[in-house]
N, CA, C and O atoms as a printed pandas DataFrame, in Angstrom:
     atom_number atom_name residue_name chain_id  residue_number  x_coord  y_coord  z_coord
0              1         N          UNK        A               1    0.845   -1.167    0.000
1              2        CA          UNK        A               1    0.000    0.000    0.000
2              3         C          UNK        A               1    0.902    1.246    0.000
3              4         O          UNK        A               1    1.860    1.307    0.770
4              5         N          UNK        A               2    0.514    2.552   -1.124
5              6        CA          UNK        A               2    1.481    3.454   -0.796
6              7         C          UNK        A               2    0.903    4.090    0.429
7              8         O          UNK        A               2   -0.205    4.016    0.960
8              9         N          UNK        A               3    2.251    4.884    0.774
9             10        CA          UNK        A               3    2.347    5.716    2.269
10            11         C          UNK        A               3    1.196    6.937    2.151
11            12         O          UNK        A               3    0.831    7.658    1.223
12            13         N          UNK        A               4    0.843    6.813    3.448
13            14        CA          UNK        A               4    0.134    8.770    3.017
14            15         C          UNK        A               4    0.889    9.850    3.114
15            16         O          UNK        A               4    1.870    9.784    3.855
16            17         N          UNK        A               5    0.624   11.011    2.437
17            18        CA          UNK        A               5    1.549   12.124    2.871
18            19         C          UNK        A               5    1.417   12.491    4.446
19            20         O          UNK        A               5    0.291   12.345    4.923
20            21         N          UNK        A               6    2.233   12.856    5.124
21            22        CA          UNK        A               6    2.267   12.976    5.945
22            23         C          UNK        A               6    1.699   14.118    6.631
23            24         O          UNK        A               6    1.719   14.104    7.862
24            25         N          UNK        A               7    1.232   15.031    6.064
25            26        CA          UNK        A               7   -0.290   16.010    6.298
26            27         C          UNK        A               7   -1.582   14.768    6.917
27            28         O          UNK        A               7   -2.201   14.849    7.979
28            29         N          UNK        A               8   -1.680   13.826    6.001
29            30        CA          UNK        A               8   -2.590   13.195    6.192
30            31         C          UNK        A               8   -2.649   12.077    7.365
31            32         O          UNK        A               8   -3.635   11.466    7.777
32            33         N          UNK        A               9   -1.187   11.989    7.810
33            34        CA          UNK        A               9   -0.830   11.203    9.005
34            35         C          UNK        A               9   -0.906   11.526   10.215
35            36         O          UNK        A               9   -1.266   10.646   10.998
36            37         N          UNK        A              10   -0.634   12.703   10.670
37            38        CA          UNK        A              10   -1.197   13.655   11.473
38            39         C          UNK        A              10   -1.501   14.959   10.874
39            40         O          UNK        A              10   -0.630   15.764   10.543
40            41         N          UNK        A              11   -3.204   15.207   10.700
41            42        CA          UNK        A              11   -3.862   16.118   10.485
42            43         C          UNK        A              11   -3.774   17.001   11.825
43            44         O          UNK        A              11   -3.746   16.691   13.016
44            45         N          UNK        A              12   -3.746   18.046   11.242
45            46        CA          UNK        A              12   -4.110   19.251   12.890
46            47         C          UNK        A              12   -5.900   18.981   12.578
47            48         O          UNK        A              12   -6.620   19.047   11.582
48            49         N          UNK        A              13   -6.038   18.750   13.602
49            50        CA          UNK        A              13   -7.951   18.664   13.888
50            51         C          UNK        A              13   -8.439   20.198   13.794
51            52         O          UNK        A              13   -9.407   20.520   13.106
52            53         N          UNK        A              14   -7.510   21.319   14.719
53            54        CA          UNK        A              14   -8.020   22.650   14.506
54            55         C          UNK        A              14   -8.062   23.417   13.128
55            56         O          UNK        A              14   -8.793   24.397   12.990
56            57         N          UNK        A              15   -7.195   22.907   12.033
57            58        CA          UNK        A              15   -7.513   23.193   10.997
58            59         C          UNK        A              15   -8.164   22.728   10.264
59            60         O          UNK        A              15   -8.355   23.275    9.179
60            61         N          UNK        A              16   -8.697   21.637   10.567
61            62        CA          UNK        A              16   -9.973   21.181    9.832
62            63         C          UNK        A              16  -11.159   21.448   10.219
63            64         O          UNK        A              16  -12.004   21.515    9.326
64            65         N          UNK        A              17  -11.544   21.653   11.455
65            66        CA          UNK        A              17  -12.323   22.525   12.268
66            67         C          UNK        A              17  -12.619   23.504   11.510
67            68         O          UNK        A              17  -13.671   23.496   10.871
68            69         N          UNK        A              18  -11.597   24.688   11.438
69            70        CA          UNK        A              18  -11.484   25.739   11.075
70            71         C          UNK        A              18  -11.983   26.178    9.493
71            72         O          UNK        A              18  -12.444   27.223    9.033
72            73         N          UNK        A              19  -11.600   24.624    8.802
73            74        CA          UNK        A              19  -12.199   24.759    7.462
74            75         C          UNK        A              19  -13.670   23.995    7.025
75            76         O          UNK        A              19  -14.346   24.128    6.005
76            77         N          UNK        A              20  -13.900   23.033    8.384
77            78        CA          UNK        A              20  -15.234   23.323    8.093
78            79         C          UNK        A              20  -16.252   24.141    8.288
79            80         O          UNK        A              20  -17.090   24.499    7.461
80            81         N          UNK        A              21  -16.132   24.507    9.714
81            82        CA          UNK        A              21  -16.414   25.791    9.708
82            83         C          UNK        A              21  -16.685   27.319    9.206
83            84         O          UNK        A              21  -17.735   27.953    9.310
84            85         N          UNK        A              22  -15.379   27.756    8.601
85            86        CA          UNK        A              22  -15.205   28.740    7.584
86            87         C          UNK        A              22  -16.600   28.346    6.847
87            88         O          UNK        A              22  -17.635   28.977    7.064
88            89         N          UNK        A              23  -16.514   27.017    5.773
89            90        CA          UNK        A              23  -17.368   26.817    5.123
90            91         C          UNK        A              23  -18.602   26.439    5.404
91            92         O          UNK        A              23  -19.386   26.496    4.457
92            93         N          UNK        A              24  -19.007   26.075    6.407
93            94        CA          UNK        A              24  -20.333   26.103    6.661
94            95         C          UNK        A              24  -21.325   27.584    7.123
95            96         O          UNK        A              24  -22.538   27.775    7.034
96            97         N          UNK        A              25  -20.119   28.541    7.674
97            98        CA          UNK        A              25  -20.117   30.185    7.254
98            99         C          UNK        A              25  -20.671   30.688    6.447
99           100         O          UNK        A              25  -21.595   31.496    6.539
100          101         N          UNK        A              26  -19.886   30.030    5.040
101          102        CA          UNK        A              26  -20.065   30.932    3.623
102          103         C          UNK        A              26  -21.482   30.436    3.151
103          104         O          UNK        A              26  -22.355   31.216    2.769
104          105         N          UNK        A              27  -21.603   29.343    3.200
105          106        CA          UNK        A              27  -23.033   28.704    2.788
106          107         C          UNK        A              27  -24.176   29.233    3.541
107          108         O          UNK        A              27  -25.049   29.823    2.905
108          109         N          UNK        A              28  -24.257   29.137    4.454
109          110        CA          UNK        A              28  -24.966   29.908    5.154
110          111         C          UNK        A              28  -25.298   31.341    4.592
111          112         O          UNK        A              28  -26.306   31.632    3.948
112          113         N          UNK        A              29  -24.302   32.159    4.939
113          114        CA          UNK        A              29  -24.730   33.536    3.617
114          115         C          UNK        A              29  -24.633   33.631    2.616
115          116         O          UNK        A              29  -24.683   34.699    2.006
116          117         N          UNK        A              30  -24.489   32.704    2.211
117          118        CA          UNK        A              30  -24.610   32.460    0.389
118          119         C          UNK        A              30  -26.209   32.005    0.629
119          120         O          UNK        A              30  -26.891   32.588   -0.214
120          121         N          UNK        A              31  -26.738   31.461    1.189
121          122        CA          UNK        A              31  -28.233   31.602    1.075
122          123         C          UNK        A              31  -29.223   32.072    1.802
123          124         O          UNK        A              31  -30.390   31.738    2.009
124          125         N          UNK        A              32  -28.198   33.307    2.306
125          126        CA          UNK        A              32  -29.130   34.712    2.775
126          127         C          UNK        A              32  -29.246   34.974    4.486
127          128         O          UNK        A              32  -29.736   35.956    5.043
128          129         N          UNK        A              33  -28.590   33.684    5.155
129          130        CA          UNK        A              33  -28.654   34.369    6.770
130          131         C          UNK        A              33  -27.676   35.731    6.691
131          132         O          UNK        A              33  -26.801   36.138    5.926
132          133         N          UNK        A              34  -28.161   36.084    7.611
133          134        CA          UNK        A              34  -27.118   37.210    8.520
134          135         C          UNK        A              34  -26.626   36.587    9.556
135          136         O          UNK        A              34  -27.046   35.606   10.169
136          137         N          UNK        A              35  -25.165   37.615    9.785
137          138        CA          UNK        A              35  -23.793   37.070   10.517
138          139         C          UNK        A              35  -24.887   36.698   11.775
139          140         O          UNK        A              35  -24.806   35.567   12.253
140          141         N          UNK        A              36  -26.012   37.739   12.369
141          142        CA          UNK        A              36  -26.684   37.362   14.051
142          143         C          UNK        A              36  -27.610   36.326   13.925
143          144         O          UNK        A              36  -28.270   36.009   14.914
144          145         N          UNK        A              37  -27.764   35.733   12.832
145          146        CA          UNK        A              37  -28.740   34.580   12.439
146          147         C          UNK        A              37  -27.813   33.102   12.277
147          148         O          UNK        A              37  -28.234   31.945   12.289
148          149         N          UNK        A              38  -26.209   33.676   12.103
149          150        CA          UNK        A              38  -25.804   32.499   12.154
150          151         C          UNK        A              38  -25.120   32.132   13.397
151          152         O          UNK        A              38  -25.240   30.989   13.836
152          153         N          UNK        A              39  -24.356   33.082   14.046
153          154        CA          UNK        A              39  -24.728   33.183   15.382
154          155         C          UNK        A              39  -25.332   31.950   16.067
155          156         O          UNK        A              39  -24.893   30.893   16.521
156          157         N          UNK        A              40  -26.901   32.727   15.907
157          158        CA          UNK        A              40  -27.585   32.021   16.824
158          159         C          UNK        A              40  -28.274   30.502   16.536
159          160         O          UNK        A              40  -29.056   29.854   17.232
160          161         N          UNK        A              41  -27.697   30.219   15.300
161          162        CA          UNK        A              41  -27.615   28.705   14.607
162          163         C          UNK        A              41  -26.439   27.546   15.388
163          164         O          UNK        A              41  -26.711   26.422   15.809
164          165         N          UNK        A              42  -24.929   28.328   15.411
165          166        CA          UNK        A              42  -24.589   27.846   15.656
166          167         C          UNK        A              42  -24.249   27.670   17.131
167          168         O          UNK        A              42  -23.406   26.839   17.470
168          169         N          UNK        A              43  -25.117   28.712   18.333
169          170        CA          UNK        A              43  -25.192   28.528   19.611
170          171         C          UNK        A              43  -26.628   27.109   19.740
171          172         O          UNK        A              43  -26.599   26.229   20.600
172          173         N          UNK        A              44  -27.674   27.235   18.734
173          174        CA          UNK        A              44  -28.295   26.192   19.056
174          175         C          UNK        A              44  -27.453   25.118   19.017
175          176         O          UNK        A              44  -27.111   24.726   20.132
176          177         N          UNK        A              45  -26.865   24.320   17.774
177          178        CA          UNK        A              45  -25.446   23.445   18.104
178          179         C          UNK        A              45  -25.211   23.023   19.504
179          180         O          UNK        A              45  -25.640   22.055   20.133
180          181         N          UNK        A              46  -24.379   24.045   19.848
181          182        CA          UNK        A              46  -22.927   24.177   20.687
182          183         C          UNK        A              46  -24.492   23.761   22.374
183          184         O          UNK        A              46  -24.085   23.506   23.507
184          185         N          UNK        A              47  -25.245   23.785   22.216
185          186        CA          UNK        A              47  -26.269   23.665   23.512
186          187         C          UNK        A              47  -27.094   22.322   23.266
187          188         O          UNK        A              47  -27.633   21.805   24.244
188          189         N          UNK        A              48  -27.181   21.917   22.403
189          190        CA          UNK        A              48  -27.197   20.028   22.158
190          191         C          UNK        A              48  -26.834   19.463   22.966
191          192         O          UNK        A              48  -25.717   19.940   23.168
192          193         N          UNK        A              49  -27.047   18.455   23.872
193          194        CA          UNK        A              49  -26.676   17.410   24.539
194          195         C          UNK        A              49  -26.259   16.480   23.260
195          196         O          UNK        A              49  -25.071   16.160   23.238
196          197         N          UNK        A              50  -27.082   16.006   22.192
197          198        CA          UNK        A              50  -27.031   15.330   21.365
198          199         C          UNK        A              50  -26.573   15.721   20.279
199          200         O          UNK        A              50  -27.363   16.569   19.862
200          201         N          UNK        A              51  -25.343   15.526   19.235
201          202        CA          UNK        A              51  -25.303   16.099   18.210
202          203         C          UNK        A              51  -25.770   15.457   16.960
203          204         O          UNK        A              51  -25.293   15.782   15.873
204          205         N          UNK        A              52  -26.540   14.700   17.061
205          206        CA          UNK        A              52  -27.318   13.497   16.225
206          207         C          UNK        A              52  -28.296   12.785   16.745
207          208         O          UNK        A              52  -28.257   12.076   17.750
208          209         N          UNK        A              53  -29.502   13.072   15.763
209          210        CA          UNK        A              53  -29.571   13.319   14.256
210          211         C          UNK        A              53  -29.786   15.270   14.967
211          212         O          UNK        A              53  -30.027   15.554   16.141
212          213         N          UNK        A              54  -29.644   16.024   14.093
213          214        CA          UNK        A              54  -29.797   17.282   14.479
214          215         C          UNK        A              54  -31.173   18.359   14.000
215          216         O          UNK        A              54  -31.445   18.585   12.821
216          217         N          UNK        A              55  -31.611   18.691   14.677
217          218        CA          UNK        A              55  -32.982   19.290   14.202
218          219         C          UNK        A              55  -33.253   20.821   14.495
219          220         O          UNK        A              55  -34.289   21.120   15.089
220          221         N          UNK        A              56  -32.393   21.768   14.114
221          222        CA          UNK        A              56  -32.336   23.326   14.270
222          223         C          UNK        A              56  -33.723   23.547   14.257
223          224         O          UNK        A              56  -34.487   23.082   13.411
224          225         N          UNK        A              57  -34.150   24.517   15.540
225          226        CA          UNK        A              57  -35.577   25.013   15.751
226          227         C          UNK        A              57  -35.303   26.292   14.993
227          228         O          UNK        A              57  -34.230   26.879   15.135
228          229         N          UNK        A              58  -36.363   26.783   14.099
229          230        CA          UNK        A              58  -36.503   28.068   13.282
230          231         C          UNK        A              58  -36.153   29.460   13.661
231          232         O          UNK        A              58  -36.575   29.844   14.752
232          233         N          UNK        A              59  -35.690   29.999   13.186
233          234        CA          UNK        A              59  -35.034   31.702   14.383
234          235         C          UNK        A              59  -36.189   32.346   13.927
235          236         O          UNK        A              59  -36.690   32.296   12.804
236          237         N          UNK        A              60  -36.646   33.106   15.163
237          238        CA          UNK        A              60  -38.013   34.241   14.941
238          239         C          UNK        A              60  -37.142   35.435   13.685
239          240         O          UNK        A              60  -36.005   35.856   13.469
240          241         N          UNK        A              61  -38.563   35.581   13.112
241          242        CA          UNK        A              61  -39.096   36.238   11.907
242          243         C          UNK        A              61  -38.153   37.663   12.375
243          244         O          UNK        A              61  -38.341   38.258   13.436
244          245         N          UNK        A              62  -37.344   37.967   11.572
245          246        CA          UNK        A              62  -36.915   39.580   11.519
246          247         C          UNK        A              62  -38.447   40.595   11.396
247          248         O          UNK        A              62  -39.360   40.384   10.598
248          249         N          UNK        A              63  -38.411   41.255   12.006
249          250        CA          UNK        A              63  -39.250   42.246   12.056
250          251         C          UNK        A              63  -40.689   41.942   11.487
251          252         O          UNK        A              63  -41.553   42.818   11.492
């Protein structure tokens, strides 16, 4: 079997973090939240006991 590069042998976890993240960011306002809408998307997350299966409750109506 060939070797892996060695990026791939030890990955830094915080930079993959970091890039999924980033990108789950951009998508997000690429289909129209705002930065305080994503926010408060990703504090619902981070307050899960469970992170699976995941079921985001709806953010009240802007104005």
């Amino acid at each position: 079997m060939k070797p892996r590069p060695l990026y791939m042998e030890n990955p830094d976890k915080y930079e993959i973090a970091n890039e999924v993240l980033s990108s789950a960011i951009r998508v997000l306002q690429a289909v129209g939240f705002y930065e305080d809408e994503i926010l408060q998307l990703f504090d619902q997350v981070a307050k899960k006991r469970e992170r699976f299966p995941l079921h985001l409750e709806p953010l009240a109506d802007r104005g």
